[in-house]
N, C-alpha and C positions, 0 to 999 in steps of 0.2 A: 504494500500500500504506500502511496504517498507518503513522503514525511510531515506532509502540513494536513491530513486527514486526521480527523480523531478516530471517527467512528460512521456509519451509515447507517441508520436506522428508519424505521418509520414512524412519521412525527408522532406528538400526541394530539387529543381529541382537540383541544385550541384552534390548532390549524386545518382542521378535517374541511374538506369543501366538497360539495356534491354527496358527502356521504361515504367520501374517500379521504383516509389521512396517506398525504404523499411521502418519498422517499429523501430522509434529511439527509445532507449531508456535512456534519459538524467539524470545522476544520479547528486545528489548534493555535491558528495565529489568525490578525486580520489579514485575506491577500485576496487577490482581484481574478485569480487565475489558479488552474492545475491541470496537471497532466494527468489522464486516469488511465490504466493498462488494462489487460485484460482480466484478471480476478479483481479490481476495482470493482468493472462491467458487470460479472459475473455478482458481488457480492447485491450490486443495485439492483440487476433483477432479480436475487433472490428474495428482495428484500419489497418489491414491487408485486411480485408473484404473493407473497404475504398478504399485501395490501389488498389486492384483489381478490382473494381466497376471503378478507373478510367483508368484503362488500356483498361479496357473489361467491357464496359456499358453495362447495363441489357436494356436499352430503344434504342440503337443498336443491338438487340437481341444476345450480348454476355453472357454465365452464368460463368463470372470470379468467384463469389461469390461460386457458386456451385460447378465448379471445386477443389475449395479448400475444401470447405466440404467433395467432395470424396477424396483427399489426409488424411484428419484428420481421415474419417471412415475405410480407409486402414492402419491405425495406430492403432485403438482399433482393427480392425481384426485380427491385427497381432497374 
């Protein structure tokens, strides 16, 4: 990870909008800028797939999770 990241998480209930609380990402100094590598990537969609899983349960037969997988594959398609 970065050295100027703290941590990635998903906000709390404060900032929720739509019914979705988004993907923080809490740096450890003030900076204007960072470079994120691939388990950065990785850590934010796990952490997004979270997010979505609590909006749109998979165990209430929502596929939040899935839907965002075809937004991502509609991005390599491009």
């Amino acid at each position: 990870m970065p050295q100027n990241i703290e941590e990635i998480i998903i906000a709390d209930e404060s900032y929720k909008k739509n019914g979705i609380r988004p993907v923080m990402i809490k740096f450890k100094f003030p900076c204007t800028w960072t470079l994120l590598g691939v388990s950065d990537l990785k850590q934010i969609l796990r952490k997004w797939i979270e997010g979505e899983e609590e909006k749109y349960p998979r165990e209430k037969g929502f596929e939040g999770r899935w839907m965002l997988f075809d937004e991502i594959k509609r991005v390599f398609d491009e």
